[in-house]
PQR file of N, CA, C, O and H, with PARSE charges and radii, in Angstrom:
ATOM      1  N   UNK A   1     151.789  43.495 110.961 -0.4000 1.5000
ATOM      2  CA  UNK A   1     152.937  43.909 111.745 -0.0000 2.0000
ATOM      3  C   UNK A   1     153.348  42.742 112.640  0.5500 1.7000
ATOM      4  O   UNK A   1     152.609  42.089 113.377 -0.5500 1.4000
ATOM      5  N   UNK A   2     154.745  42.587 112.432 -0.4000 1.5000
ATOM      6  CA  UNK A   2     155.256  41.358 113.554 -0.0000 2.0000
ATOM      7  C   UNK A   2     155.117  42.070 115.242  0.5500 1.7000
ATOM      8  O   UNK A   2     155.142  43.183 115.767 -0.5500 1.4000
ATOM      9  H   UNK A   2     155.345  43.117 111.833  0.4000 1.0000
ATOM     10  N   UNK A   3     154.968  40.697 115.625 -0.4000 1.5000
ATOM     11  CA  UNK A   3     155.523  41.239 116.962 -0.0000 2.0000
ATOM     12  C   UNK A   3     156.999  41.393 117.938  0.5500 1.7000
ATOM     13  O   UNK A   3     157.786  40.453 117.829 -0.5500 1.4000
ATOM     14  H   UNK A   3     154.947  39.792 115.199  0.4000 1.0000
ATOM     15  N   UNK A   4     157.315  42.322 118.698 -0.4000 1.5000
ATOM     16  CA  UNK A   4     158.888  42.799 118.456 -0.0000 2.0000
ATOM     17  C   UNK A   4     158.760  42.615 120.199  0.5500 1.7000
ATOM     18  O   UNK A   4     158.084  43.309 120.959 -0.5500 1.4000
ATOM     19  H   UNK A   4     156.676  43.086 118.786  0.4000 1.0000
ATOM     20  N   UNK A   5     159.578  41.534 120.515 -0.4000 1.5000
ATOM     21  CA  UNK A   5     160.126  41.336 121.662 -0.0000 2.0000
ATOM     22  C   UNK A   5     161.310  42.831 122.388  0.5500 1.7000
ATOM     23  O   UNK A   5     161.550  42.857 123.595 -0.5500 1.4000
ATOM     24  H   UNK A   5     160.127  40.970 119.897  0.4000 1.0000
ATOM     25  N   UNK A   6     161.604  43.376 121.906 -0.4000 1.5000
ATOM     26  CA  UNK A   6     162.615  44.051 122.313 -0.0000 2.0000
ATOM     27  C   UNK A   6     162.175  45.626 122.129  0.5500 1.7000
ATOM     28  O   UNK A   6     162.086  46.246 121.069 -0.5500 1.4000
ATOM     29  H   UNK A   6     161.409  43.356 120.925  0.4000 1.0000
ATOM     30  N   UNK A   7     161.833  46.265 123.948 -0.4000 1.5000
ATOM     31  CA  UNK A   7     161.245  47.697 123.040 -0.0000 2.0000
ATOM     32  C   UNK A   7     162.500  48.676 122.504  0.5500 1.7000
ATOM     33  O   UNK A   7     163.581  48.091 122.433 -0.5500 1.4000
ATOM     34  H   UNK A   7     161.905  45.761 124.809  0.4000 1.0000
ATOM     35  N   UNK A   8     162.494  49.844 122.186 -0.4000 1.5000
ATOM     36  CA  UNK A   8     163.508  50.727 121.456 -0.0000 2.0000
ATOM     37  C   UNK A   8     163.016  51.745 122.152  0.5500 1.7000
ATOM     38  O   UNK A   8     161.817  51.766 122.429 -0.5500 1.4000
ATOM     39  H   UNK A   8     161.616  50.319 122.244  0.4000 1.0000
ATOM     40  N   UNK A   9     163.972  52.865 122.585 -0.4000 1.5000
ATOM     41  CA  UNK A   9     163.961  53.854 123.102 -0.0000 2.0000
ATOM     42  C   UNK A   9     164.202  55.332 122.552  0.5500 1.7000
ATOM     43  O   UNK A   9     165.237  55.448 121.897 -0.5500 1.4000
ATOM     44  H   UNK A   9     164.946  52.848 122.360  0.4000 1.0000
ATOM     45  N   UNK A  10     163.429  56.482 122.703 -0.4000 1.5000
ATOM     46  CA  UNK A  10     164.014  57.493 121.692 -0.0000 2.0000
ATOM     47  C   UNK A  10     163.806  58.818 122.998  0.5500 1.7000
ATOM     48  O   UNK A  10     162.840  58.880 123.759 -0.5500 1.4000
ATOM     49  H   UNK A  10     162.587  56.388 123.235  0.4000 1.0000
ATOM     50  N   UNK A  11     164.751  59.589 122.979 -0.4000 1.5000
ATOM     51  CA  UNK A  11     164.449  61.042 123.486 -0.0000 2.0000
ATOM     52  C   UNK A  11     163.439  61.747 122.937  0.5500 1.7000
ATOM     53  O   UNK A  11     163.202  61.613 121.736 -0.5500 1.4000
ATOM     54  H   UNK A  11     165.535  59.538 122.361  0.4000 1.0000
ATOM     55  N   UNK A  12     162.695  62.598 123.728 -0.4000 1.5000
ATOM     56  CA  UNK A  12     161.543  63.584 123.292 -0.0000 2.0000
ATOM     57  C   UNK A  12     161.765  64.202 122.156  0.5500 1.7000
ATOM     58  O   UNK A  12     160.711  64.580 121.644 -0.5500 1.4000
ATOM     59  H   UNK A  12     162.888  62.706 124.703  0.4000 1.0000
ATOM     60  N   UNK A  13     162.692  64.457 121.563 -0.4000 1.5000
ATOM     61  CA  UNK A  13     163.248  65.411 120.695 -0.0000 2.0000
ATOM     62  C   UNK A  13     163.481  64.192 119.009  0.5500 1.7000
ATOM     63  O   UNK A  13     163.099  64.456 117.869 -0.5500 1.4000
ATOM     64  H   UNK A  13     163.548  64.150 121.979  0.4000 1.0000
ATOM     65  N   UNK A  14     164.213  62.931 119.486 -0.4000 1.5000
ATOM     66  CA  UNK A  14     163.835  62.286 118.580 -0.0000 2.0000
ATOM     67  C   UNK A  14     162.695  61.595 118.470  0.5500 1.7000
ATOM     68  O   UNK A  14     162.611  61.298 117.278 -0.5500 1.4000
ATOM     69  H   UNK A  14     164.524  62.716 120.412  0.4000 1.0000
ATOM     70  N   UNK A  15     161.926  61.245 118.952 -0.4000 1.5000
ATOM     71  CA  UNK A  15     160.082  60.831 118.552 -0.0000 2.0000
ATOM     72  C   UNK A  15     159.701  61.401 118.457  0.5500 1.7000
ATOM     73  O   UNK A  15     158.513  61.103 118.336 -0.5500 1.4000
ATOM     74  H   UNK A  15     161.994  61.486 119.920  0.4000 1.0000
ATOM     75  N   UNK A  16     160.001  63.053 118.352 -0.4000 1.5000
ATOM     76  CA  UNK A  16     159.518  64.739 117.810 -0.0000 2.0000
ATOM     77  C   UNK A  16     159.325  64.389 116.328  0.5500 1.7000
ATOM     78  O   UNK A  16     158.215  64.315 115.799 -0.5500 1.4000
ATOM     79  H   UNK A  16     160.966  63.295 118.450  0.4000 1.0000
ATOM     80  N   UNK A  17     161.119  64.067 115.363 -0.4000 1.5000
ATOM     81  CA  UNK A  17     161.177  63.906 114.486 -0.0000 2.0000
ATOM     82  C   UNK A  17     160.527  62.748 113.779  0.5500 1.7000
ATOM     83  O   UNK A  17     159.921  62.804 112.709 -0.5500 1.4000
ATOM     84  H   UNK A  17     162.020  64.127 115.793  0.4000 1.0000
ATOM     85  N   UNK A  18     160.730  61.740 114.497 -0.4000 1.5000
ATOM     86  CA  UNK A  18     159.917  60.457 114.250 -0.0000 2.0000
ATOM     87  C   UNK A  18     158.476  60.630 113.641  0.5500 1.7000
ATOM     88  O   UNK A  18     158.028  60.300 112.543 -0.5500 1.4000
ATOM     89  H   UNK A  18     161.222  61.695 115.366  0.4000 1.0000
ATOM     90  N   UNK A  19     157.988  61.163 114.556 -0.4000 1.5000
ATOM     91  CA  UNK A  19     156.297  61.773 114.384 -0.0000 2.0000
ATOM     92  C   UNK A  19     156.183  62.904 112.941  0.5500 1.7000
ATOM     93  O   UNK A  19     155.261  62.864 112.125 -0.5500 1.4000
ATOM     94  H   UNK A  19     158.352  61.431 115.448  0.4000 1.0000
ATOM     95  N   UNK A  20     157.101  63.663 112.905 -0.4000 1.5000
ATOM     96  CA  UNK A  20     157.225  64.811 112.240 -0.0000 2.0000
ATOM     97  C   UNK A  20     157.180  63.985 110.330  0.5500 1.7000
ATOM     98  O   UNK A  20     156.570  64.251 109.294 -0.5500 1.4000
ATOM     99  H   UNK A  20     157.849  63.696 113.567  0.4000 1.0000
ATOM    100  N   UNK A  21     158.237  62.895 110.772 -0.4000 1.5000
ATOM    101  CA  UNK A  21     158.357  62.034 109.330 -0.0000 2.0000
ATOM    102  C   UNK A  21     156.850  61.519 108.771  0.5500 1.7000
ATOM    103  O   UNK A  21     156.092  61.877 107.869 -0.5500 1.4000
ATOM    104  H   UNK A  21     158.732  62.679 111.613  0.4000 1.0000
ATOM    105  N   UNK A  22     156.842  60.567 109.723 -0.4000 1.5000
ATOM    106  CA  UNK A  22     155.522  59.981 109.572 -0.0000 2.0000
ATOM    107  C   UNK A  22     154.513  61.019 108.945  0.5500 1.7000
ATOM    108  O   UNK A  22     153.927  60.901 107.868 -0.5500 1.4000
ATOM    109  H   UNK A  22     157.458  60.275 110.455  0.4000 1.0000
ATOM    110  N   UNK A  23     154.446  61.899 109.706 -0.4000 1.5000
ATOM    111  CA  UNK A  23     152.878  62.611 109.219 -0.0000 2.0000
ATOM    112  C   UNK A  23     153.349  63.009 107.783  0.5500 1.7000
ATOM    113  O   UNK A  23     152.529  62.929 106.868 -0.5500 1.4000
ATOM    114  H   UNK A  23     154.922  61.995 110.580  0.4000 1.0000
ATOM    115  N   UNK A  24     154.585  63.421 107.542 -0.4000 1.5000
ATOM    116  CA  UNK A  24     154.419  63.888 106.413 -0.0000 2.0000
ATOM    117  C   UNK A  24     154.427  62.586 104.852  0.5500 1.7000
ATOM    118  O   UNK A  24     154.229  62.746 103.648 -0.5500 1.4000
ATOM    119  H   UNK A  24     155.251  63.485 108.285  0.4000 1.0000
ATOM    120  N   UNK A  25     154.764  61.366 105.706 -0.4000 1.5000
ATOM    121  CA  UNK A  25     154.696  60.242 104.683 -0.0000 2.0000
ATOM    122  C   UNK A  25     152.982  60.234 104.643  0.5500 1.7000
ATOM    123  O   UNK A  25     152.541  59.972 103.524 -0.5500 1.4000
ATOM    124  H   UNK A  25     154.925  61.236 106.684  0.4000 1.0000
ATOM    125  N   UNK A  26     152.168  60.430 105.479 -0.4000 1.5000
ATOM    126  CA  UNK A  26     151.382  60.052 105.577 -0.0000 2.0000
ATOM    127  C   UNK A  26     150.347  59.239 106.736  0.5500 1.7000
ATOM    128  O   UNK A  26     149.177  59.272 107.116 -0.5500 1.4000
ATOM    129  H   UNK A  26     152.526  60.642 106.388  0.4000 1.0000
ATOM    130  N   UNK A  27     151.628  58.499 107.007 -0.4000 1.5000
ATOM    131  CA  UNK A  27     150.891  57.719 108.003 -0.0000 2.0000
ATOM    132  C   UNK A  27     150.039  58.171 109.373  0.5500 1.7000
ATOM    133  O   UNK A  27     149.877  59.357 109.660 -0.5500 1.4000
ATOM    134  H   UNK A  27     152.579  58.473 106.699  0.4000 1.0000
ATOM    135  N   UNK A  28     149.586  57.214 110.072 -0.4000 1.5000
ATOM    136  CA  UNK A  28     148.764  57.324 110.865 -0.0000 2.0000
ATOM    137  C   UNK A  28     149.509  57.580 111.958  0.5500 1.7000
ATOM    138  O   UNK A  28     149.253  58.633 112.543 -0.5500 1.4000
ATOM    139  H   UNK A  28     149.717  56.251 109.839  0.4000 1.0000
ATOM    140  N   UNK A  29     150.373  56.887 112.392 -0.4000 1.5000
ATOM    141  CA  UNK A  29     151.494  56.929 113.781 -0.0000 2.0000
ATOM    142  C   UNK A  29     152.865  56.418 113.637  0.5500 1.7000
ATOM    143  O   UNK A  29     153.233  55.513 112.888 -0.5500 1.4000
ATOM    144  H   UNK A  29     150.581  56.031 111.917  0.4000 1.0000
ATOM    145  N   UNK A  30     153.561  57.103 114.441 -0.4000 1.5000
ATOM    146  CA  UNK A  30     155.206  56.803 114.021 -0.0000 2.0000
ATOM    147  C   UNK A  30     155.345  55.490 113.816  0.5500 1.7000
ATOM    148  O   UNK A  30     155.758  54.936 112.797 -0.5500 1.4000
ATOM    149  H   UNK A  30     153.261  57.837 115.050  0.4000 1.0000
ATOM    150  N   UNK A  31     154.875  54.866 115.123 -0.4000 1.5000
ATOM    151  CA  UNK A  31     155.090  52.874 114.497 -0.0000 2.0000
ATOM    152  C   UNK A  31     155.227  52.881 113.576  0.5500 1.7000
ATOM    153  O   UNK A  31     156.413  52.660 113.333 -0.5500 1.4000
ATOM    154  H   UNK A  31     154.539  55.316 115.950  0.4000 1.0000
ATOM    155  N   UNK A  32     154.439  53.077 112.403 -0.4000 1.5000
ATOM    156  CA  UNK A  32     154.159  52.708 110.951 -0.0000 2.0000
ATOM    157  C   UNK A  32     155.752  52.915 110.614  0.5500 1.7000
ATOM    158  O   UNK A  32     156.370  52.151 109.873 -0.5500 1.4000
ATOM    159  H   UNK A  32     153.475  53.257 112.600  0.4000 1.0000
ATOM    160  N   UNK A  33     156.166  53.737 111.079 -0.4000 1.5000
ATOM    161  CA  UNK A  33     157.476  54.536 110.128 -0.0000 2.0000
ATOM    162  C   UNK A  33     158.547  53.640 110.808  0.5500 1.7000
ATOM    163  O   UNK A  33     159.604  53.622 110.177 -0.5500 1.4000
ATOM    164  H   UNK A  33     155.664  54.359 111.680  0.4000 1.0000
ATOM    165  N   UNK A  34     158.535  53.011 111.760 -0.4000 1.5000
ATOM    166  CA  UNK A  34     159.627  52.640 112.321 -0.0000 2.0000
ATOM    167  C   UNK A  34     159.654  51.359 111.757  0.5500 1.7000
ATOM    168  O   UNK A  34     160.630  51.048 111.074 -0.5500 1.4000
ATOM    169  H   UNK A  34     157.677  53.026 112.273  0.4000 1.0000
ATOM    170  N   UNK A  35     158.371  50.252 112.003 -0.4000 1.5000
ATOM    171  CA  UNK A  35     158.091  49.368 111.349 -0.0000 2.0000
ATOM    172  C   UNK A  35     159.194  49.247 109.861  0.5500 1.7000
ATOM    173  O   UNK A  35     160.066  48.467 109.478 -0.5500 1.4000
ATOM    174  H   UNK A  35     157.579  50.505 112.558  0.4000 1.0000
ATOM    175  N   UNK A  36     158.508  50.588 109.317 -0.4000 1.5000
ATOM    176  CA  UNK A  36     158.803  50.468 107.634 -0.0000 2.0000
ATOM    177  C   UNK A  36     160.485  50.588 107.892  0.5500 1.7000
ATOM    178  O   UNK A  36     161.002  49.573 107.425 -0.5500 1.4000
ATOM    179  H   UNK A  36     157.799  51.222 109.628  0.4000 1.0000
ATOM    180  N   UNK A  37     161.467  51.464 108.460 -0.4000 1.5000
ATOM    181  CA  UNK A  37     162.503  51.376 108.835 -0.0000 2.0000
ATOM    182  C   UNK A  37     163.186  50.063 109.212  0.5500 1.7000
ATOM    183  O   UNK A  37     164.093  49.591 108.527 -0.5500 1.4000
ATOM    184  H   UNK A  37     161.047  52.288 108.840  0.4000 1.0000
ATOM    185  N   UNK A  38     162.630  49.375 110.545 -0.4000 1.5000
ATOM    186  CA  UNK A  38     163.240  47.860 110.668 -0.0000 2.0000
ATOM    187  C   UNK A  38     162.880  46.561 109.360  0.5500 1.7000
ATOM    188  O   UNK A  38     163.499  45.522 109.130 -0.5500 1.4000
ATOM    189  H   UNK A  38     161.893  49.758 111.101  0.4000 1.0000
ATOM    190  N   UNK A  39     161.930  47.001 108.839 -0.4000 1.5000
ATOM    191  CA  UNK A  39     161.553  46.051 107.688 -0.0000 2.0000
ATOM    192  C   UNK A  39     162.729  46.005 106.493  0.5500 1.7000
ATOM    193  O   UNK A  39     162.951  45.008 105.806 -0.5500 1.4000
ATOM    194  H   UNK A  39     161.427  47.844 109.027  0.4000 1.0000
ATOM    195  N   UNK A  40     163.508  47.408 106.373 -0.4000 1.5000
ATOM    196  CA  UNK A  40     164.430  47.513 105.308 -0.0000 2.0000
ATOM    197  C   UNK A  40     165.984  46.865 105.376  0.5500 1.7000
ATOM    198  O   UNK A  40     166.803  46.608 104.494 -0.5500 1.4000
ATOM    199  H   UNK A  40     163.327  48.218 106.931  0.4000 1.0000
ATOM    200  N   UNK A  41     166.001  46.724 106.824 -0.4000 1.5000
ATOM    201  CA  UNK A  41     167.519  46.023 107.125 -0.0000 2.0000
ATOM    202  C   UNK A  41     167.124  45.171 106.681  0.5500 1.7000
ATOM    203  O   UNK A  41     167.813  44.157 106.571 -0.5500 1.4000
ATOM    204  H   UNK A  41     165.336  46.932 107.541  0.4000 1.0000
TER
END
């Protein structure tokens, strides 16, 4: 994982969903998912 100068911000309700994705991809913690998200631009 790079390291990301710039943090990102989400409402309770969206890092609800965030989390909600992730688990069901699998992963361990939303990072993973967001990671995989900024990696695709």
């Amino acid at each position: 994982m790079k390291d990301r100068s710039m943090p990102i911000c989400f409402t309770t309700e969206q890092y609800g969903k965030i989390e909600q994705i992730a688990k069901e991809r699998g992963m361990l913690n939303p990072s993973q998912l967001i990671e995989e998200v900024i990696g695709e631009l």
